[in-house]
C-alpha positions in Angstrom: 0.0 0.0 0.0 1.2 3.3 -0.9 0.7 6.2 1.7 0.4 10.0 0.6 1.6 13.5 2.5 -1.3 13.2 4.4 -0.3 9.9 6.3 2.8 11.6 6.6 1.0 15.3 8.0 -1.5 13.2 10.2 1.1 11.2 11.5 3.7 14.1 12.3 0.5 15.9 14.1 -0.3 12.7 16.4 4.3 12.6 17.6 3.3 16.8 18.2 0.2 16.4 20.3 1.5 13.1 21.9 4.6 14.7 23.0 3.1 18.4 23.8 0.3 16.3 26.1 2.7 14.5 27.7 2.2 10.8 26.6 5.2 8.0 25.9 4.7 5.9 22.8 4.0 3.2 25.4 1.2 5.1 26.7 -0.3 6.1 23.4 -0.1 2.5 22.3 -2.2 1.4 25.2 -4.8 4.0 24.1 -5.0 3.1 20.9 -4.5 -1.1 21.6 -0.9 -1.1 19.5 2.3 -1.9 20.6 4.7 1.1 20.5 6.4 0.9 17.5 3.1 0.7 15.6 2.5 4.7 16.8 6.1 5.2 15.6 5.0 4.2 12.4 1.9 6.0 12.4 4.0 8.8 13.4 6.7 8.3 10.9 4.1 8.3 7.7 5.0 4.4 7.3 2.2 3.4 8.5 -1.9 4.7 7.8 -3.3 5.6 10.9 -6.6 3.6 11.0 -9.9 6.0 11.7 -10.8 4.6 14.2 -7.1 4.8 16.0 -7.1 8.4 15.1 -10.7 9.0 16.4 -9.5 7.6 19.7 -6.4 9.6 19.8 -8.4 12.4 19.3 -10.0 11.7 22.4 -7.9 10.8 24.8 -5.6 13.4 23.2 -8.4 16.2 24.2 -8.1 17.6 20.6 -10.8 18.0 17.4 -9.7 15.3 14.6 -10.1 18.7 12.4 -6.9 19.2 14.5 -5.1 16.6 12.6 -5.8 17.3 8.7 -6.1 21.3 9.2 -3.9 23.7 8.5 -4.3 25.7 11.3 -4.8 22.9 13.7 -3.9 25.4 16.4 -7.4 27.1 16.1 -9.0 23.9 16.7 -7.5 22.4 19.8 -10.4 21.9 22.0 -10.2 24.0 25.2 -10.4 21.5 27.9 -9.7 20.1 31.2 -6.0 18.7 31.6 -5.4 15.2 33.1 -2.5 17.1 35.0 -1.9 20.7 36.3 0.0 22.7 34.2 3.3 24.6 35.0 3.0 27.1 36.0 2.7 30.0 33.0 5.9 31.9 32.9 7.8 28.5 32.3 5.0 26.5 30.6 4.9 28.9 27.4 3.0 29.3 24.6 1.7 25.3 23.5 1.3 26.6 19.8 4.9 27.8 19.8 6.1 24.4 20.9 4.0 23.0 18.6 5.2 25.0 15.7 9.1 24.5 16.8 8.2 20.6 17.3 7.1 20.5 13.8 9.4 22.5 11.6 12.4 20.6 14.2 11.2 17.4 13.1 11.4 18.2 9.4 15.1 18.8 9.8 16.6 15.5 8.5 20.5 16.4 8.8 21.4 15.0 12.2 24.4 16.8 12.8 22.6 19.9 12.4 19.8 19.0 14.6 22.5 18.3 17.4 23.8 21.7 16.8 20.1 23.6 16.8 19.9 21.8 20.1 22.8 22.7 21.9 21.6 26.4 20.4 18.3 26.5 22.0 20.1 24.6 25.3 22.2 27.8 25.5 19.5 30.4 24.8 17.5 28.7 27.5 20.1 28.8 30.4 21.3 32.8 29.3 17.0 33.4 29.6 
């Protein structure tokens, strides 16, 4: 089966909200009843997210499935109730920033470079 930039867009969404809610590929799995590396091949575009995976991630994600396919999936994030407290909001930042950073870092393929960007963003952080 051949999988198209959407596969690829949904799955890079799903890593971003995963990882911006706070949930380990072992976790998601368990959500979704795969093992890990099946999310890390929804996640990597090798793999087509079933519907009714990504309706359940969706959900226990706290997020529209709009969020997934459109463009400005930021908009639609549904406002609700965290599973945990937040940080407090001088540290926690902006979600959609971290979202956005998340994923124009993960389209950076050259891993030298993303090594580099890191140590960068390590040292802006502690001069903050």
């Amino acid at each position: 089966m051949q999988f198209s930039a959407t596969d690829s867009i949904v799955g890079r969404r799903l890593r971003i909200f995963r990882v911006s809610k706070g949930y380990d590929l072992e976790r998601m799995g368990a959500a979704l009843n795969v093992d890990a590396e099946t999310v890390e091949r929804y996640e990597n575009g090798a793999e087509r997210i079933p519907p009714r995976a990504l309706r359940v991630a969706a959900e226990v994600l706290k997020i529209s499935l709009h969020a997934f396919f459109d463009p400005n999936h930021a908009k639609v994030v549904h406002e609700s109730e965290p599973d945990q407290p937040d940080p407090p909001a001088e540290s926690a930042g902006d979600i959609f920033e971290v979202i956005e950073l998340l994923e124009h870092f993960s389209k950076i393929k050259d891993r030298v470079l993303r090594a580099e960007i890191l140590k960068f963003v390590a040292f802006l952080s502690s001069s903050a």
